[in-house]
C-alpha positions as CSV (number, residue, x, y, z in Angstrom):
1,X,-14.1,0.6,12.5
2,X,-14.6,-2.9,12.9
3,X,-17.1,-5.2,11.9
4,X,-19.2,-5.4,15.2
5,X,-18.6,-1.7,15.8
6,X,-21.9,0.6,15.7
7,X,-20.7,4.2,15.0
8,X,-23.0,7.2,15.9
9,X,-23.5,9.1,12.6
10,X,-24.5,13.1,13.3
11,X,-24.6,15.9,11.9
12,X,-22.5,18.9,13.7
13,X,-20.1,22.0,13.4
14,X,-16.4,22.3,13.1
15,X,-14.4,24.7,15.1
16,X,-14.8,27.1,11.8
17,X,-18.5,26.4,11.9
18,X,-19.1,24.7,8.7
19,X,-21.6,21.7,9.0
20,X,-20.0,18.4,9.2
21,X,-20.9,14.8,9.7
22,X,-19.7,13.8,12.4
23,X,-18.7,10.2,13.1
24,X,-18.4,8.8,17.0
25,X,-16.9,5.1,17.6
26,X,-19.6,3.1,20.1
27,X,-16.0,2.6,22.1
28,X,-15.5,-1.2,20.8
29,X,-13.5,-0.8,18.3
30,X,-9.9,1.6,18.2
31,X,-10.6,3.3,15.2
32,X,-10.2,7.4,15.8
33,X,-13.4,9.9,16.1
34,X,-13.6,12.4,12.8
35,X,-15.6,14.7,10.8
36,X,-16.7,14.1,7.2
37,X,-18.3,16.8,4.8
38,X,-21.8,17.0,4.1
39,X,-21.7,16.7,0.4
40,X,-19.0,15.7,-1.8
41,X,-18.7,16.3,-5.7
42,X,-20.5,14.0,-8.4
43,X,-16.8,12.5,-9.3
44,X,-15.9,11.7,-5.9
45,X,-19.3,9.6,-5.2
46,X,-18.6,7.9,-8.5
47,X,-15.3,6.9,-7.7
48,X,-16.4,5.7,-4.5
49,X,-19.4,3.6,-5.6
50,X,-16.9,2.0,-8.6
51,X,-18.6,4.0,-11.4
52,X,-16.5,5.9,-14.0
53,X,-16.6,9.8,-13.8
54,X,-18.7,9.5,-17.3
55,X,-21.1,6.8,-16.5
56,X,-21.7,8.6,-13.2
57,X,-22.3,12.3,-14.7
58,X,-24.8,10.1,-17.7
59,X,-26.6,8.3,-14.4
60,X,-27.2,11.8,-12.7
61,X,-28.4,13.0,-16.2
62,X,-31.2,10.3,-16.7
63,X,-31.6,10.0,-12.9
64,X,-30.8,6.7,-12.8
65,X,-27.4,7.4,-10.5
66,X,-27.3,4.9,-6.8
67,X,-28.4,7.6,-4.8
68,X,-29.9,10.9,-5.0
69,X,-28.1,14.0,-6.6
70,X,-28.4,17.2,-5.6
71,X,-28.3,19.6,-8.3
72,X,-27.4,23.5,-7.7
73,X,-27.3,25.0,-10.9
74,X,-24.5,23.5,-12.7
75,X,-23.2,21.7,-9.8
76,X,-24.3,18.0,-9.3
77,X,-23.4,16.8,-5.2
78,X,-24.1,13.6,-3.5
79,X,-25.1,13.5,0.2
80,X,-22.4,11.7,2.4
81,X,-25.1,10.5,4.6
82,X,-26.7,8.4,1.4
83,X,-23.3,7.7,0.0
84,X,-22.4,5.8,3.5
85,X,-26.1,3.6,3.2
86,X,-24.9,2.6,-0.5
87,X,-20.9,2.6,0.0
88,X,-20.5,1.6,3.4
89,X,-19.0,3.9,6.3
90,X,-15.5,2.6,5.8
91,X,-15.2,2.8,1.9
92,X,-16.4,6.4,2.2
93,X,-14.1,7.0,5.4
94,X,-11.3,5.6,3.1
95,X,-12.0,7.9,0.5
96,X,-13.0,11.4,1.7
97,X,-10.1,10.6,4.9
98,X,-6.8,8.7,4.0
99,X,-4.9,7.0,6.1
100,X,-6.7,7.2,9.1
């Protein structure tokens, strides 16, 4: 995506029917539609906002992390959604989609 561009960010459903985010170019810039997963894992947030996998699982902890954690049990996930407002669409994109 470039600069300028203004992507439309929405949630929808994949041809298996799991709930995606789905990610539509305004049709300025050349950079492909795709589809992004509602959640990812605690690590994978950290490593995209530039936190180590230790100082982000001691951030959830004290709920001091960026953005909000979800918490299922054991199980600690970040929103994409809220990862893209703090991160930035193409950081995330970079991350969760390589090479696209």
């Amino acid at each position: 995506m470039t600069d300028n561009e203004r992507p439309e960010i929405r949630p929808g459903v994949d041809p298996l029917d799991d709930l995606v985010i789905t990610v539509r170019g305004d049709g300025t810039g050349t950079a492909p539609n795709y589809e992004l997963p509602p959640t990812v894992s605690l690590n994978t947030a950290s490593a995209i906002l530039g936190l180590p996998a230790d100082v982000g699982r001691r951030r959830a902890a004290d709920g001091t992390y960026p953005v909000d954690v979800i918490t299922l049990g054991a199980t600690r996930r970040v929103g994409t959604a809220p990862l893209i407002r703090a991160a930035g669409l193409d950081k995330v994109r970079e991350a969760l989609r390589p090479g696209e």
